[in-house]
mmCIF file of the N, C-alpha and C atoms, coordinates in Angstrom:
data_MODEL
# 
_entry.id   MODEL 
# 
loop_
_atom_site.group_PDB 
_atom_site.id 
_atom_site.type_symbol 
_atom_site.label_atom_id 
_atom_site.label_alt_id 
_atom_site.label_comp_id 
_atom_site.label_asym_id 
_atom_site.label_entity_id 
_atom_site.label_seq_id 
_atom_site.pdbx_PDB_ins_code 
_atom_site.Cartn_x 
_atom_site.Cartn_y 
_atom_site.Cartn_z 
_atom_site.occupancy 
_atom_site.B_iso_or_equiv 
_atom_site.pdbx_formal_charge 
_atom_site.auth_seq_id 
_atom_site.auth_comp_id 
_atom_site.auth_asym_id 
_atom_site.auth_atom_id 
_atom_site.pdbx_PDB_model_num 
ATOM 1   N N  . UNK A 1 1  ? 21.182 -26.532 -17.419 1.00 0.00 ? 1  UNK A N  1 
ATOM 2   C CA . UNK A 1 1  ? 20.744 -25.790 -18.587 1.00 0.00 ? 1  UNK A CA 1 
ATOM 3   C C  . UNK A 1 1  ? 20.969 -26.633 -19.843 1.00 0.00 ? 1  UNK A C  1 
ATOM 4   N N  . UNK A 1 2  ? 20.117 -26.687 -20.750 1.00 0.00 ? 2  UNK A N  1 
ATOM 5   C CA . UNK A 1 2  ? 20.039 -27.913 -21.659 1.00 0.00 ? 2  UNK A CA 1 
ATOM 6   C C  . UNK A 1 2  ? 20.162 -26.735 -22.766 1.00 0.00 ? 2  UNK A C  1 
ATOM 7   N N  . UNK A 1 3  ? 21.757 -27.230 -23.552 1.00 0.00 ? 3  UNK A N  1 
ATOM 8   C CA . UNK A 1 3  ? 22.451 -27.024 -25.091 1.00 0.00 ? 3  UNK A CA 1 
ATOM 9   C C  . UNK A 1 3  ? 22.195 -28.086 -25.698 1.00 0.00 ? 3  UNK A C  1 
ATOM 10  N N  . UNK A 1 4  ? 21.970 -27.339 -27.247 1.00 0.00 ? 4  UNK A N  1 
ATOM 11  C CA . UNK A 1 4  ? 22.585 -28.076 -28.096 1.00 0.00 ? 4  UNK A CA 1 
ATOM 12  C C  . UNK A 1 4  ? 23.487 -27.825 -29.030 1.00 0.00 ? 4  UNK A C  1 
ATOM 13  N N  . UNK A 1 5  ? 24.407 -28.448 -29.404 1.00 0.00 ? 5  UNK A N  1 
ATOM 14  C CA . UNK A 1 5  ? 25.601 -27.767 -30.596 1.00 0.00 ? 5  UNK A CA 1 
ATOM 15  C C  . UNK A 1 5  ? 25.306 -27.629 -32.138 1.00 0.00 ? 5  UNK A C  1 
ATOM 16  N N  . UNK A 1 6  ? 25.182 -26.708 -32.438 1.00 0.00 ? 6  UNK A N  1 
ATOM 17  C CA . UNK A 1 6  ? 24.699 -26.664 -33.781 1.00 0.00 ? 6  UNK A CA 1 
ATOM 18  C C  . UNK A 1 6  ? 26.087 -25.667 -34.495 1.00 0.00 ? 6  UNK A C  1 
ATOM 19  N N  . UNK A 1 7  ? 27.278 -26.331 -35.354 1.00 0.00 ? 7  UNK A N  1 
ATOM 20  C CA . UNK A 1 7  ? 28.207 -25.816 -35.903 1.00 0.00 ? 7  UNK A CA 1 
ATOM 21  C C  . UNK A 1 7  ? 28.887 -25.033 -35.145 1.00 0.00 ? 7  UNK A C  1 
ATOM 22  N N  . UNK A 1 8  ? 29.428 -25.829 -33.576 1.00 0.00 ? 8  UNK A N  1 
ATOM 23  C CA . UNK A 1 8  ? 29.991 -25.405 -32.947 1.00 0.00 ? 8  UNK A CA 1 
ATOM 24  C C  . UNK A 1 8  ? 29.625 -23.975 -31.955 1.00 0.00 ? 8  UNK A C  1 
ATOM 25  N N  . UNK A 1 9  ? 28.305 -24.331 -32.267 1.00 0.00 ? 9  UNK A N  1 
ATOM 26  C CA . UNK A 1 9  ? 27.720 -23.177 -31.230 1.00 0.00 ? 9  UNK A CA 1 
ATOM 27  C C  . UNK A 1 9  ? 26.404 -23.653 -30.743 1.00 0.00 ? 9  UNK A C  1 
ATOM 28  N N  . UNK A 1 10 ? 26.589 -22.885 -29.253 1.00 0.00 ? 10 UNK A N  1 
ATOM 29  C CA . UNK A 1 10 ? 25.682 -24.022 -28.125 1.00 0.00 ? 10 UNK A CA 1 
ATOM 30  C C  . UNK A 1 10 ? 24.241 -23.066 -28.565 1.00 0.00 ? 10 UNK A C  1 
ATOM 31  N N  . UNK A 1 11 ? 23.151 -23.972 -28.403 1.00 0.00 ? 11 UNK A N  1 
ATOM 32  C CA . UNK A 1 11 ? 21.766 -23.239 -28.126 1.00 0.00 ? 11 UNK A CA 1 
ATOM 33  C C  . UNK A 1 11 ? 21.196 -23.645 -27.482 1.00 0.00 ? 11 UNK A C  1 
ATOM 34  N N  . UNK A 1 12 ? 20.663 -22.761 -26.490 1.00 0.00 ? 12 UNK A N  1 
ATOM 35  C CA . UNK A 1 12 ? 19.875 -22.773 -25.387 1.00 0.00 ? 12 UNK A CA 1 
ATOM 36  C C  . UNK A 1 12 ? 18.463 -22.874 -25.599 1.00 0.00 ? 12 UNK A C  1 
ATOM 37  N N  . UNK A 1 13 ? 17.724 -24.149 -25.139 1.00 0.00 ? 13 UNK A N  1 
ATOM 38  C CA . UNK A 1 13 ? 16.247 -24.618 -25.136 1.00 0.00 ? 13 UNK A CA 1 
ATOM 39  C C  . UNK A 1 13 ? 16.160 -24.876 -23.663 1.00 0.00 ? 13 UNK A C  1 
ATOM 40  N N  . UNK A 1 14 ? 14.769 -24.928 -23.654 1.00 0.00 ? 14 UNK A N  1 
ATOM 41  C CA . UNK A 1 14 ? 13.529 -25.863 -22.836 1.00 0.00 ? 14 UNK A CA 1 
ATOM 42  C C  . UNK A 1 14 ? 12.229 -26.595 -23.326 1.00 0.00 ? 14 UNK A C  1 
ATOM 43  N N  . UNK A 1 15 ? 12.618 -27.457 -22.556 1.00 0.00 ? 15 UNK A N  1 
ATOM 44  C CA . UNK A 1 15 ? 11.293 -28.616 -22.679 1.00 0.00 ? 15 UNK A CA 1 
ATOM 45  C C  . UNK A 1 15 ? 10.418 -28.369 -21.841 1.00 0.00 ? 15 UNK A C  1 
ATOM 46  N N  . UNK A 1 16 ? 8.741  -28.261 -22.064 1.00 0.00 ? 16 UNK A N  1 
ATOM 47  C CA . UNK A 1 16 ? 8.048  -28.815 -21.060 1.00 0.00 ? 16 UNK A CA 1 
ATOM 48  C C  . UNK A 1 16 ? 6.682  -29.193 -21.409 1.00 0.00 ? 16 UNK A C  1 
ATOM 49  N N  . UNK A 1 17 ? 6.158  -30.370 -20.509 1.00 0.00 ? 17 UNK A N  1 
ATOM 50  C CA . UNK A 1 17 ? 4.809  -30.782 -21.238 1.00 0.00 ? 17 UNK A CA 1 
ATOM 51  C C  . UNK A 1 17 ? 5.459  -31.836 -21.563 1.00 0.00 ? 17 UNK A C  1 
ATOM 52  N N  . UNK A 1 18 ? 4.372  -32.551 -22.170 1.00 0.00 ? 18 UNK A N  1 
ATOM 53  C CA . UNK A 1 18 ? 3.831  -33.260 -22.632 1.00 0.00 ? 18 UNK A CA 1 
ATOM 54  C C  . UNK A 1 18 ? 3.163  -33.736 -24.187 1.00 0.00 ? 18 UNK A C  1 
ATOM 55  N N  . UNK A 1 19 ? 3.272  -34.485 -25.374 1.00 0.00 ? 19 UNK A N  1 
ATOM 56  C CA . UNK A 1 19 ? 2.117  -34.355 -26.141 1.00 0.00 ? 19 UNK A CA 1 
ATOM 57  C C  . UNK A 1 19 ? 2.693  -34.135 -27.427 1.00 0.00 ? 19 UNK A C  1 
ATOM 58  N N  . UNK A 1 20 ? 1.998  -33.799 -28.319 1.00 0.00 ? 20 UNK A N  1 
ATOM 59  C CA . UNK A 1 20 ? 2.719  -33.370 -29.805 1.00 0.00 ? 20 UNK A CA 1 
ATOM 60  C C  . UNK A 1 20 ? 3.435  -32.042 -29.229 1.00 0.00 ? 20 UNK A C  1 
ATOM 61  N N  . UNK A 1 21 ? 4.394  -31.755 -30.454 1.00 0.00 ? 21 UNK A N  1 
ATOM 62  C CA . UNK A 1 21 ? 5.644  -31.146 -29.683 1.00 0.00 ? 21 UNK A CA 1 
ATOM 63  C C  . UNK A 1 21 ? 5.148  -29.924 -30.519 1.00 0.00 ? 21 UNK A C  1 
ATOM 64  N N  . UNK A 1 22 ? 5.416  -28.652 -30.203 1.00 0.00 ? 22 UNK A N  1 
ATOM 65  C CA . UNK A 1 22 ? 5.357  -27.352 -29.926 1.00 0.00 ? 22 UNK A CA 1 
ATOM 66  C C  . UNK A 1 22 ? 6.380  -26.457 -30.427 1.00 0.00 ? 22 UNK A C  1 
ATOM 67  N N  . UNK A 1 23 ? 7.412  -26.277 -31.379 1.00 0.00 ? 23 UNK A N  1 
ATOM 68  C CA . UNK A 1 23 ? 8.617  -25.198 -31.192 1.00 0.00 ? 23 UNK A CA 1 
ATOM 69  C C  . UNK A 1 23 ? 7.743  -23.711 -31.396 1.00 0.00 ? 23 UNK A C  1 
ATOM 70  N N  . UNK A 1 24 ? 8.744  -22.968 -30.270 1.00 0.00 ? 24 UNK A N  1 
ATOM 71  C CA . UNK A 1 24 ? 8.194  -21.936 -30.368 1.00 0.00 ? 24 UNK A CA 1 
ATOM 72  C C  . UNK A 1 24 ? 9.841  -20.857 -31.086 1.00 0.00 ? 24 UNK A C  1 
ATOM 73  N N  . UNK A 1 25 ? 10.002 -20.347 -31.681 1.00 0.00 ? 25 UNK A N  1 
ATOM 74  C CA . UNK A 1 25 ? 10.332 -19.736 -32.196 1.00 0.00 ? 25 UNK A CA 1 
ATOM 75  C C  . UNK A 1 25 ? 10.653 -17.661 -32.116 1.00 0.00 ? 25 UNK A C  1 
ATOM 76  N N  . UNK A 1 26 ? 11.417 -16.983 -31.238 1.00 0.00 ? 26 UNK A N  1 
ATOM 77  C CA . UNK A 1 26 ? 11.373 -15.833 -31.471 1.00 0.00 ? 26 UNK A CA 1 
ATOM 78  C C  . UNK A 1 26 ? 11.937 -15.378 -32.446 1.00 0.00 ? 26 UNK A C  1 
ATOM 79  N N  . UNK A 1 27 ? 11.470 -13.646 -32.514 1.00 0.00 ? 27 UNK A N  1 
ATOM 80  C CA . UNK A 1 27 ? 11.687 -12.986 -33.301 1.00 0.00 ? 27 UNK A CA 1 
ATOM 81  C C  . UNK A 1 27 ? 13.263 -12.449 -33.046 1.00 0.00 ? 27 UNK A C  1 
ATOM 82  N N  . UNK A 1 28 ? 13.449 -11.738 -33.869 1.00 0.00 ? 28 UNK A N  1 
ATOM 83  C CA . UNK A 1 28 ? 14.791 -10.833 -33.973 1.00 0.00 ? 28 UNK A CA 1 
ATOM 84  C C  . UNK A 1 28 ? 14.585 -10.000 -32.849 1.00 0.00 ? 28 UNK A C  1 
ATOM 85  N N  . UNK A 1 29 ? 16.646 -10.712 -32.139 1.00 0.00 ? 29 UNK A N  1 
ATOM 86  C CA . UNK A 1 29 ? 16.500 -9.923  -30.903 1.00 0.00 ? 29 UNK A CA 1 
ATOM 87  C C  . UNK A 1 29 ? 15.819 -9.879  -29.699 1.00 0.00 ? 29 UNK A C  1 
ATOM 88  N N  . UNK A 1 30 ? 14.849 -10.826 -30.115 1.00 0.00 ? 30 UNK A N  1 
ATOM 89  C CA . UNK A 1 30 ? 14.560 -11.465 -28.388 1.00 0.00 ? 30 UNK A CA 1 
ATOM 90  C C  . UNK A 1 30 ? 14.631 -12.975 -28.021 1.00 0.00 ? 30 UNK A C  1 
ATOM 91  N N  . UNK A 1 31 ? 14.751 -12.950 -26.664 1.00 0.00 ? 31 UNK A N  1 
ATOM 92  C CA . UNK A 1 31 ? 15.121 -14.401 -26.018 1.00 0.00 ? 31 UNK A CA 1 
ATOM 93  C C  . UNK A 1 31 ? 13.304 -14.870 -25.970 1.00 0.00 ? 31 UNK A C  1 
ATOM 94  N N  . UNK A 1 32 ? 13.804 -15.856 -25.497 1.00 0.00 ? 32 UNK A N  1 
ATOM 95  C CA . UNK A 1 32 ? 12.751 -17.112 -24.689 1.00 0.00 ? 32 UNK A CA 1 
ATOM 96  C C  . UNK A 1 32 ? 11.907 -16.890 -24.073 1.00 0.00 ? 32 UNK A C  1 
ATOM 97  N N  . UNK A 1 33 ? 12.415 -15.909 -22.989 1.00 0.00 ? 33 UNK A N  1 
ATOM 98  C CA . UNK A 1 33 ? 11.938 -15.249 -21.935 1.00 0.00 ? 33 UNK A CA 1 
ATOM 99  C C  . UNK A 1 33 ? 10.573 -14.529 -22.462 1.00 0.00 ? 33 UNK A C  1 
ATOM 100 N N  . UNK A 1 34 ? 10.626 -14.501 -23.168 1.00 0.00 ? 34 UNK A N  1 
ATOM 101 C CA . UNK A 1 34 ? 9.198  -13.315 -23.776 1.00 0.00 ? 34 UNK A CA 1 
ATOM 102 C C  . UNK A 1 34 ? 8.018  -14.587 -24.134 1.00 0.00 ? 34 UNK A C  1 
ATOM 103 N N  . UNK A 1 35 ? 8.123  -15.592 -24.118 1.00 0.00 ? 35 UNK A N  1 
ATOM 104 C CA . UNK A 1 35 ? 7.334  -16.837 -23.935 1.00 0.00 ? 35 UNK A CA 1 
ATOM 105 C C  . UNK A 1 35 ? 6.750  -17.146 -22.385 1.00 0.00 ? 35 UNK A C  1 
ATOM 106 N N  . UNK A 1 36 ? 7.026  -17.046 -21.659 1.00 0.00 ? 36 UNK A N  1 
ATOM 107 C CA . UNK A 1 36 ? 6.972  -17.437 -20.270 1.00 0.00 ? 36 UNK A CA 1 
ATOM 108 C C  . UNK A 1 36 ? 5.821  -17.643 -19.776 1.00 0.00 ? 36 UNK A C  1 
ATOM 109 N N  . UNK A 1 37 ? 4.410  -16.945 -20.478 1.00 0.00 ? 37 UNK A N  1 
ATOM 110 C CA . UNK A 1 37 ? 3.097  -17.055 -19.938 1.00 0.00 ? 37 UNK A CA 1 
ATOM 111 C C  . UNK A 1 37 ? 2.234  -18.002 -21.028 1.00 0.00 ? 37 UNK A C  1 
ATOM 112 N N  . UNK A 1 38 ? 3.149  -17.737 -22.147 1.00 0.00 ? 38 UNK A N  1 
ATOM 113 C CA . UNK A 1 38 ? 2.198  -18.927 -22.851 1.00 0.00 ? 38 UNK A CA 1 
ATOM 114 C C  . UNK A 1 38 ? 2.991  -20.497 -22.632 1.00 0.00 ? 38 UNK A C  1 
ATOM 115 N N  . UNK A 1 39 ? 4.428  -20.865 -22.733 1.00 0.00 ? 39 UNK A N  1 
ATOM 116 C CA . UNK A 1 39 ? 4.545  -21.727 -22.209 1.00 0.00 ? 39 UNK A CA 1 
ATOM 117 C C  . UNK A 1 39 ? 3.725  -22.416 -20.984 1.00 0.00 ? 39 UNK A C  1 
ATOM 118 N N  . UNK A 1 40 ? 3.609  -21.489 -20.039 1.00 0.00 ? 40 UNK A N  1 
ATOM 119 C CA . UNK A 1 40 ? 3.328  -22.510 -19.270 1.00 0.00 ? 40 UNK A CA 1 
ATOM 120 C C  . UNK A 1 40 ? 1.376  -23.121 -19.154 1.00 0.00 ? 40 UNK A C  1 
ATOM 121 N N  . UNK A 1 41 ? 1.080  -22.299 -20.498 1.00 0.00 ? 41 UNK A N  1 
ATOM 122 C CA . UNK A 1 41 ? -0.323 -22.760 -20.735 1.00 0.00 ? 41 UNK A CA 1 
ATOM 123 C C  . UNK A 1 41 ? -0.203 -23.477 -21.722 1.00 0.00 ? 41 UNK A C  1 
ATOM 124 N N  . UNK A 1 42 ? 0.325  -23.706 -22.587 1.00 0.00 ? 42 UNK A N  1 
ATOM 125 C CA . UNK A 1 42 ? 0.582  -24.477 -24.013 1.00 0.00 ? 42 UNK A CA 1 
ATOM 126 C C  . UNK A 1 42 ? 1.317  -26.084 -23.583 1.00 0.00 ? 42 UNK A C  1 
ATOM 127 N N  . UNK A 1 43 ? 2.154  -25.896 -22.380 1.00 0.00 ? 43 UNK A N  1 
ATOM 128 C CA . UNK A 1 43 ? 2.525  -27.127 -21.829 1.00 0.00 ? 43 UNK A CA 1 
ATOM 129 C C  . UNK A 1 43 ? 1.350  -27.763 -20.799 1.00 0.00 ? 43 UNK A C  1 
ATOM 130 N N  . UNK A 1 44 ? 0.315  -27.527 -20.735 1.00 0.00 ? 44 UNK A N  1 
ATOM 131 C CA . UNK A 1 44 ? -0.889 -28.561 -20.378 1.00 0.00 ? 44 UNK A CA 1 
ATOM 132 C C  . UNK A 1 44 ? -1.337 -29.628 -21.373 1.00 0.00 ? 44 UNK A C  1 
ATOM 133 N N  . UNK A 1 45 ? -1.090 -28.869 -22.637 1.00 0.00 ? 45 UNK A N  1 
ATOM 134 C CA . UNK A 1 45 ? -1.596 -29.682 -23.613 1.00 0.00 ? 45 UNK A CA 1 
ATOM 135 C C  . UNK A 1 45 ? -0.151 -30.398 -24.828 1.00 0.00 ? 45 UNK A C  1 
ATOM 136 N N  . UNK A 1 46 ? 0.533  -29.583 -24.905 1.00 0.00 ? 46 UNK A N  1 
ATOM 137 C CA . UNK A 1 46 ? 1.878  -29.999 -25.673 1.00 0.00 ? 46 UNK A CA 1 
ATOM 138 C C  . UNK A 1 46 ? 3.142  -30.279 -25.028 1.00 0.00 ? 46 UNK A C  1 
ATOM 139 N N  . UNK A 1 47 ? 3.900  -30.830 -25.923 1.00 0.00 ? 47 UNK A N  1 
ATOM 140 C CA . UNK A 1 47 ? 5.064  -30.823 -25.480 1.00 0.00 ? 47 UNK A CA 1 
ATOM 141 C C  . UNK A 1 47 ? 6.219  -28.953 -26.192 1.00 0.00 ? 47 UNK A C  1 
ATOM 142 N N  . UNK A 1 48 ? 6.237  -28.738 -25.462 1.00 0.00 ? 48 UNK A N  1 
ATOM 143 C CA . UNK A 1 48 ? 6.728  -27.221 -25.804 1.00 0.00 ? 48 UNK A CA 1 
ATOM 144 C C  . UNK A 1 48 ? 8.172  -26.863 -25.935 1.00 0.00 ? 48 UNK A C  1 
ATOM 145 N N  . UNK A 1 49 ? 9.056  -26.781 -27.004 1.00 0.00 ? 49 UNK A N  1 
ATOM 146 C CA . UNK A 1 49 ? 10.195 -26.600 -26.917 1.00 0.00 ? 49 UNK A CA 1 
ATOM 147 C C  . UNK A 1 49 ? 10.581 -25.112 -27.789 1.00 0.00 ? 49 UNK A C  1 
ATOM 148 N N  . UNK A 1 50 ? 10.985 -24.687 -26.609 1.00 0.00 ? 50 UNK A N  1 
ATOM 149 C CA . UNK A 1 50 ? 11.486 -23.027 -27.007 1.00 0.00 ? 50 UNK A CA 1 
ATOM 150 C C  . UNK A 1 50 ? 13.033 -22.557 -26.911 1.00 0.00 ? 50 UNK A C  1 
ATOM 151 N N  . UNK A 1 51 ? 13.515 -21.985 -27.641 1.00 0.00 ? 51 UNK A N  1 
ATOM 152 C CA . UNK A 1 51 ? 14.969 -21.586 -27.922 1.00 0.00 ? 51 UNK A CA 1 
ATOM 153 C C  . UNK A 1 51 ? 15.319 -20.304 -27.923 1.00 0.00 ? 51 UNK A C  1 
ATOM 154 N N  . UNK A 1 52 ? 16.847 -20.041 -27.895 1.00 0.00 ? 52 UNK A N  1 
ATOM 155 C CA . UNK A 1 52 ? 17.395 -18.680 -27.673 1.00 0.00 ? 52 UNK A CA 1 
ATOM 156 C C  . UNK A 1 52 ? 18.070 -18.862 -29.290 1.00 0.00 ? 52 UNK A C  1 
ATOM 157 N N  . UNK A 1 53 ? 17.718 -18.140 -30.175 1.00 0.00 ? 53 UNK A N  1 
ATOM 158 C CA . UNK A 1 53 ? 18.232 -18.058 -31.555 1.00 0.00 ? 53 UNK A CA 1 
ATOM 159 C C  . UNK A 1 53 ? 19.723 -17.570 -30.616 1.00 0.00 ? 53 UNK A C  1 
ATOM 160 N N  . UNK A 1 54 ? 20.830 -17.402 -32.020 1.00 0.00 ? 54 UNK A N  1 
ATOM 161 C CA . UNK A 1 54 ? 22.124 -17.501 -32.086 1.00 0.00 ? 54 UNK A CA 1 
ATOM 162 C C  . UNK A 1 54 ? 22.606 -16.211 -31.446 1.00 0.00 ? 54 UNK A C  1 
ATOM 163 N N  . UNK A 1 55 ? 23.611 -16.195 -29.712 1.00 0.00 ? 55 UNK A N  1 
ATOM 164 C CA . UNK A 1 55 ? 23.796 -14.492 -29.940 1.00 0.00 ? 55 UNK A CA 1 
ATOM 165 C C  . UNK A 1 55 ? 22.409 -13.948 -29.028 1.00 0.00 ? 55 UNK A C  1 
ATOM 166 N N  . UNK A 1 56 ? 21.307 -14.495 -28.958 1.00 0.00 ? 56 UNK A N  1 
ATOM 167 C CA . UNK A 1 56 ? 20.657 -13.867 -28.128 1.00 0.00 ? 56 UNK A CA 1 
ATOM 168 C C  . UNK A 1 56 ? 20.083 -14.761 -26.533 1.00 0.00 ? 56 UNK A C  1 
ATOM 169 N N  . UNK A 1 57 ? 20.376 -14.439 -25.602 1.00 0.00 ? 57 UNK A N  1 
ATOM 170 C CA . UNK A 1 57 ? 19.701 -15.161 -24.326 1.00 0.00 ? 57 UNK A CA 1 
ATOM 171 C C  . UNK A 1 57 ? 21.227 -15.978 -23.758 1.00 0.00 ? 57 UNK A C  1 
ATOM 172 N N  . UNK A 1 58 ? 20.512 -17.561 -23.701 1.00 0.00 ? 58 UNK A N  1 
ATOM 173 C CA . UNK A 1 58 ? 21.510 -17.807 -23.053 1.00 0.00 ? 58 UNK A CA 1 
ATOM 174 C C  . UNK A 1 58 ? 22.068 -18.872 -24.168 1.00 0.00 ? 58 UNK A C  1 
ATOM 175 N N  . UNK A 1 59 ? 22.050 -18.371 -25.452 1.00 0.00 ? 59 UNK A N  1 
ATOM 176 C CA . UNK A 1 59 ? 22.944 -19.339 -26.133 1.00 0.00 ? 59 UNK A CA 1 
ATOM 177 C C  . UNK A 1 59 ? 24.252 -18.651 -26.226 1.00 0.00 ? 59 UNK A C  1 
ATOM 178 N N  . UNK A 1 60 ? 25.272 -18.894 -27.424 1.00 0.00 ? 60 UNK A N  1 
ATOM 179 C CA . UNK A 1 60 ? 26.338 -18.517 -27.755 1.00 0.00 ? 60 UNK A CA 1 
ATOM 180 C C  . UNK A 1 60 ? 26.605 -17.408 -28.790 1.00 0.00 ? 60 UNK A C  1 
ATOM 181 N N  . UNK A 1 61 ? 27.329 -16.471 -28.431 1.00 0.00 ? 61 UNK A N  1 
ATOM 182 C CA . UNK A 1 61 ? 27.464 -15.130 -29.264 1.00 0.00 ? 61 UNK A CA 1 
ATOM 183 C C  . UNK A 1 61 ? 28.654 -15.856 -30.150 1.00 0.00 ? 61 UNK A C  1 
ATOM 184 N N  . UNK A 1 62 ? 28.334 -15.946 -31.715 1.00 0.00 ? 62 UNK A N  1 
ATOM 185 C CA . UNK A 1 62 ? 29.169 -16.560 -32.345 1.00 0.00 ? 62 UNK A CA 1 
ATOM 186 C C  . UNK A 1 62 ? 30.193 -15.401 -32.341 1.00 0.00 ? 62 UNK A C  1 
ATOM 187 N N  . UNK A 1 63 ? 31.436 -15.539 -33.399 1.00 0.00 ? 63 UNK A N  1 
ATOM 188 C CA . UNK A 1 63 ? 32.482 -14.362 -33.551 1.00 0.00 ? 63 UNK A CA 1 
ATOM 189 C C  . UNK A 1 63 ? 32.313 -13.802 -34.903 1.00 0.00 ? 63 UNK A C  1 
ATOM 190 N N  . UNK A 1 64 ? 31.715 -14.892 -36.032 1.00 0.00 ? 64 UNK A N  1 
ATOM 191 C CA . UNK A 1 64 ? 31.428 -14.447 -37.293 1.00 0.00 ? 64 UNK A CA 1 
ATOM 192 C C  . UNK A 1 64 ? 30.238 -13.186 -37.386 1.00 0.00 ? 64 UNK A C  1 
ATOM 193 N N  . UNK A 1 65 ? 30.333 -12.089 -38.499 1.00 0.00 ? 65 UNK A N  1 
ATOM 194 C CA . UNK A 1 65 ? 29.030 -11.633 -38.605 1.00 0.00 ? 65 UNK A CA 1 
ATOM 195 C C  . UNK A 1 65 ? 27.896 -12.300 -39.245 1.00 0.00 ? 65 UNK A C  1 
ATOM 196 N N  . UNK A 1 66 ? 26.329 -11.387 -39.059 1.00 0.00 ? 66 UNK A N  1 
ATOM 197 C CA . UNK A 1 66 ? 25.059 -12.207 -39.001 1.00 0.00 ? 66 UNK A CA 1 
ATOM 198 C C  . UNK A 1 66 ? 25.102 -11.918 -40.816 1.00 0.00 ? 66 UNK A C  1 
ATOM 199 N N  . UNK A 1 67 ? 24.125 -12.427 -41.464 1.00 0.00 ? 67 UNK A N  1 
ATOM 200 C CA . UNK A 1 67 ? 23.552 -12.496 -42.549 1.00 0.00 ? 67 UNK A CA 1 
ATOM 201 C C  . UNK A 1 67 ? 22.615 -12.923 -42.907 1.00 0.00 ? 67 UNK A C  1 
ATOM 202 N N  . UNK A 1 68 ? 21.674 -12.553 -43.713 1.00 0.00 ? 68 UNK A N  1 
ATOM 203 C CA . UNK A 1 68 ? 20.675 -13.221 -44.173 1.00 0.00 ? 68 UNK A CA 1 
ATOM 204 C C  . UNK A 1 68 ? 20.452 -13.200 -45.572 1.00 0.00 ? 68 UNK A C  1 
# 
């Protein structure tokens, strides 16, 4: 499972494809997982990298509260 550490907290991506690169981005409160059918059509043509924002999926539930 591929982390990365961003201020001491892991986030959970995937790569796939090929090509100019792709982030895909969810909304509040959902994981990755809600990508799953366009990834794997968007990675014919791109390189596709999708993430679990902070706290949701399979990244890290920080201990601080959220803010915006």
């Amino acid at each position: 499972m591929p982390h990365s550490t961003v201020n001491g907290i892991k986030i959970y991506y995937e790569e796939q494809g090929k090509g100019e690169p792709l982030i895909l981005i969810n909304g509040l409160a959902f994981s990755m997982d809600l990508w799953f059918a366009q990834i794997r059509e968007l990675s014919k043509d791109f390189r596709v990298i999708a993430l679990d924002n902070r706290g949701i999926g399979r990244s890290d539930q920080p201990d601080e509260e959220y803010s915006i």
